[in-house]
SETIMI-674172 format. One record per atom (N, C-alpha, C): x, y, z; residue in three letters. Coordinates in pm, whole numbers, padded with zeros to 5 digits, always signed. Layout:
residues N
XYZALA ...
//
This chain:
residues 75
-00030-00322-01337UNK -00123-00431-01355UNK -00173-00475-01218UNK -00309-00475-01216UNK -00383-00526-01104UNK -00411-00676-01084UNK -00350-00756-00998UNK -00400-00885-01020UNK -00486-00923-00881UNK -00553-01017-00875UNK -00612-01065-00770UNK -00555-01163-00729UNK -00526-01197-00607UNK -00471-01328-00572UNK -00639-01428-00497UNK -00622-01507-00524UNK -00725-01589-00516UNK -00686-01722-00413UNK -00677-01728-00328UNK -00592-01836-00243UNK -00707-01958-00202UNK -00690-02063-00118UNK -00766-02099-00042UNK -00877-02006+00052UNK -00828-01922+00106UNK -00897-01911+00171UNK -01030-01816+00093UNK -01106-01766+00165UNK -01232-01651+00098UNK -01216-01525+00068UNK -01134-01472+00133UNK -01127-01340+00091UNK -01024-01336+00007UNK -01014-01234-00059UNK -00943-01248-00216UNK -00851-01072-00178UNK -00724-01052-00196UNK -00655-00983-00199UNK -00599-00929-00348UNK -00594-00816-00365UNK -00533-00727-00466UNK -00386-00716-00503UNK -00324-00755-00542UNK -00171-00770-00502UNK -00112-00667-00615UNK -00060-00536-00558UNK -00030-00398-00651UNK +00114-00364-00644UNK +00169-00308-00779UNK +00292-00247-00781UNK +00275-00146-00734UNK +00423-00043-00733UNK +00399+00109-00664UNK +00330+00195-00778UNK +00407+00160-00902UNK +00290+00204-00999UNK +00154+00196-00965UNK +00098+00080-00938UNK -00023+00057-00910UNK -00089+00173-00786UNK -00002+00156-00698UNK -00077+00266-00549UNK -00080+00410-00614UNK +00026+00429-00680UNK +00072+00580-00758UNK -00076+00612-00757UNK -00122+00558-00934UNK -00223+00530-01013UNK -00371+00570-00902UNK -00352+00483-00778UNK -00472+00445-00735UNK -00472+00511-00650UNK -00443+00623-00551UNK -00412+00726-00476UNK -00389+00866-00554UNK -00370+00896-00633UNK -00362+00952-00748UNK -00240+01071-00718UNK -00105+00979-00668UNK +00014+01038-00591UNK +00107+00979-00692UNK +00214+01071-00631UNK +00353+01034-00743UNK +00406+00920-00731UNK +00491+00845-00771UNK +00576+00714-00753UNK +00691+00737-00595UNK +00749+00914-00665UNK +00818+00938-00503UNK +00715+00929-00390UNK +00621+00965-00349UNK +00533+00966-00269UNK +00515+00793-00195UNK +00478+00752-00273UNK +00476+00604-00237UNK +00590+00514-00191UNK +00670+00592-00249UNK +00775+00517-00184UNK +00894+00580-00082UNK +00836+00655-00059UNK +00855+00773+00076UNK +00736+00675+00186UNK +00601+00684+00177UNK +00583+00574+00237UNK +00597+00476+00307UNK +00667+00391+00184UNK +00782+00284+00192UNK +00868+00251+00233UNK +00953+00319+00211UNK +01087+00347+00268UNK +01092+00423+00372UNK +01055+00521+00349UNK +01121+00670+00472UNK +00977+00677+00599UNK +00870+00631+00558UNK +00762+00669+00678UNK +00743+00516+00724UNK +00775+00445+00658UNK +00780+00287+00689UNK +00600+00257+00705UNK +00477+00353+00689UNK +00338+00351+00659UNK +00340+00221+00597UNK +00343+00192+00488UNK +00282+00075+00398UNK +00408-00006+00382UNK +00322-00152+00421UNK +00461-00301+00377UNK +00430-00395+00262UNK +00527-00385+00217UNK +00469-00507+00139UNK +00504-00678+00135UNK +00416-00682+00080UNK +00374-00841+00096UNK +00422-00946+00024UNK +00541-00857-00054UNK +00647-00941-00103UNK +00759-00858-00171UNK +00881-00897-00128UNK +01007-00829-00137UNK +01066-00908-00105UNK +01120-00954-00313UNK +01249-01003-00343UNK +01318-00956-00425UNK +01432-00913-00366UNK +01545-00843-00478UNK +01479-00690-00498UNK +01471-00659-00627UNK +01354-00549-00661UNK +01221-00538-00706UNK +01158-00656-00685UNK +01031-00674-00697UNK +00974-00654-00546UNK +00895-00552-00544UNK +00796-00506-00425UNK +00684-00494-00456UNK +00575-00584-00379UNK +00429-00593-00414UNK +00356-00538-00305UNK +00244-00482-00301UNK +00154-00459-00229UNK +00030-00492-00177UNK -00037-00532-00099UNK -00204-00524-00103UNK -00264-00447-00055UNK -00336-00416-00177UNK -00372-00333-00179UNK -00487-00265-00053UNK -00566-00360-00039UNK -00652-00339+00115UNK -00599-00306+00232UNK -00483-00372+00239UNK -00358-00349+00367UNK -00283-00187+00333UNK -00279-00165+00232UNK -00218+00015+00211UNK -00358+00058+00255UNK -00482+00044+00158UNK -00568+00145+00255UNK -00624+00181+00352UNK -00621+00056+00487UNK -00625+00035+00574UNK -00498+00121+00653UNK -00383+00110+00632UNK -00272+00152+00729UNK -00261+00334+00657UNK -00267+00360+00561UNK -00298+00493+00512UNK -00403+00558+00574UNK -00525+00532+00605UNK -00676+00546+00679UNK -00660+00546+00830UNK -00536+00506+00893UNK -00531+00475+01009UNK -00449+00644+01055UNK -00315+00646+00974UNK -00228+00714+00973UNK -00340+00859+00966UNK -00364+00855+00840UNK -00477+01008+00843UNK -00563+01070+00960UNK -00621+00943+01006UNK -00675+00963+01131UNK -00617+01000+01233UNK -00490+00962+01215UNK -00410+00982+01338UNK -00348+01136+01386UNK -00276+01179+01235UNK -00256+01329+01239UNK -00356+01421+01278UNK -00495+01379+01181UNK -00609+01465+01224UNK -00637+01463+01398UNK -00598+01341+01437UNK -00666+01389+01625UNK -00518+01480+01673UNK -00389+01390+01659UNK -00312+01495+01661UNK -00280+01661+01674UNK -00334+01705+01546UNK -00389+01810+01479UNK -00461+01900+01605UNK -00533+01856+01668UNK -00683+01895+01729UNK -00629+01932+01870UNK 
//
């Protein structure tokens, strides 16, 4: 489930399960949370207990960064 968080301020954030990134990257659940855990790439924006949330703009941003990065790497 996709929700929007809507705060004070203007810009409006996506707030996603790992299901959710799975889904929306169109990658496995291990994948994402290899990520997570083991590449330490994407944080989330709330972790309590076993509830881990994401935003979603902030994964595609630090995912987009990372890609870029291998590719000059790469070269």
């Amino acid at each position: 489930m996709v929700k929007r968080d809507n705060s004070a301020s203007h810009s409006s954030s996506t707030i996603v399960t790992i299901d959710d990134l799975a889904a929306h990257f169109q990658v496995s659940r291990s994948t994402v949370k290899n990520w997570y855990h083991r590449d330490g790439v994407i944080r989330p924006c709330i972790a309590i207990g076993n509830v881990v949330r994401f935003d979603l703009a902030e994964c595609e941003q630090r995912l987009l960064a990372r890609s870029r990065k291998s590719h000059k790497s790469a070269e």
